[in-house]
N, C-alpha and C positions, 0 to 999 in steps of 0.2 A: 655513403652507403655502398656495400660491396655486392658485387651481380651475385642475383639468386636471392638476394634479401630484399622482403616484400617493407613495403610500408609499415610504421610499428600502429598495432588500431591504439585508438582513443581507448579512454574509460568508457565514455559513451558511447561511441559505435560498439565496444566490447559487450556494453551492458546492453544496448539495443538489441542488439544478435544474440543473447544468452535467452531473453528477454521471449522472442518471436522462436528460436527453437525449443524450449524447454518450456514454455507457458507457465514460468513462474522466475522470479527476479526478485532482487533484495534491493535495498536503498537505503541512506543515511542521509536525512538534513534536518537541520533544525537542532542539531544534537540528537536525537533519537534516529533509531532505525526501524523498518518494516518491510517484511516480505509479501509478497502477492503471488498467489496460487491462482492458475485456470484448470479448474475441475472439468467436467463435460456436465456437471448439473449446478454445482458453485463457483465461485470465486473467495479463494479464504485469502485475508489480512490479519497478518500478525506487526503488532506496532509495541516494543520496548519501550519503556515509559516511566525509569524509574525514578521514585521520589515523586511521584503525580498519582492523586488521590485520587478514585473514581467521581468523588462528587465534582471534580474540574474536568472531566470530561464529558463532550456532545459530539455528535457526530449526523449530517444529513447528506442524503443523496439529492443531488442536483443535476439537472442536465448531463447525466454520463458521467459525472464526478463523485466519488465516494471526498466531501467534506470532513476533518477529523478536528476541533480546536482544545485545545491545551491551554486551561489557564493556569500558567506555573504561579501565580499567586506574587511572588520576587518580582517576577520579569512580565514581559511585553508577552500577550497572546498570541499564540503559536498555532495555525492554520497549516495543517498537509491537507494536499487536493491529488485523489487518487485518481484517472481515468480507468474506469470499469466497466463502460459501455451503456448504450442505451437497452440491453436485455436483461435488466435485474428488474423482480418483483420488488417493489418499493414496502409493502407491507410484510413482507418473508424478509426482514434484515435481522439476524443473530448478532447480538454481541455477549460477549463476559469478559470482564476482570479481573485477571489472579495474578497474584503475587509480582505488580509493575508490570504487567501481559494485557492488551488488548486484543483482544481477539476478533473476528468480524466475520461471519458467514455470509454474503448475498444469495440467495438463489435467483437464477438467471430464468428465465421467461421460457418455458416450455421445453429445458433442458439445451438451449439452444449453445 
């Protein structure tokens, strides 16, 4: 490494840092991707999904976890676990389905 050249960051520290200045981040696993939004009154989740039929999707909030399960019907069930905090209204949860798009509104506890 040549002086003046810092450390090259990780994907993760990169994604960590984008993550905490920006209040919204992107991810892929599982073969799909999803972005997470920090609103000052929601929190939006967009989750890519193509070829996955609304009726194969559930999704529950858990202990600070936005839970989302995929059953690709072919293949093994497919769980992403979002942390989203413990200030989402549990009964205020949005979703819709269009076109392989999951979409997901929380709203958060007194706009917190």
């Amino acid at each position: 490494m040549k002086k003046g050249q810092g450390k090259k960051e990780s994907r993760l520290e990169r994604a960590v840092k984008n993550m905490f200045q920006a209040n919204s981040y992107s991810s892929s696993s599982n073969g799909y991707s999803h972005s997470v939004q920090h609103l000052p009154e929601n929190i939006l989740i967009e989750m890519k999904l193509p070829g996955i039929k609304k009726e194969h999707l559930s999704y529950e909030y858990v202990n600070g976890n936005l839970r989302i399960q995929i059953d690709q019907r072919d293949g093994p069930l497919v769980t992403e676990t979002i942390f989203v905090g413990d200030n989402i209204d549990e009964s205020n949860i949005q979703a819709t389905f269009l076109e392989g798009v999951l979409s997901l509104t929380l709203k958060k506890l007194d706009g917190q």
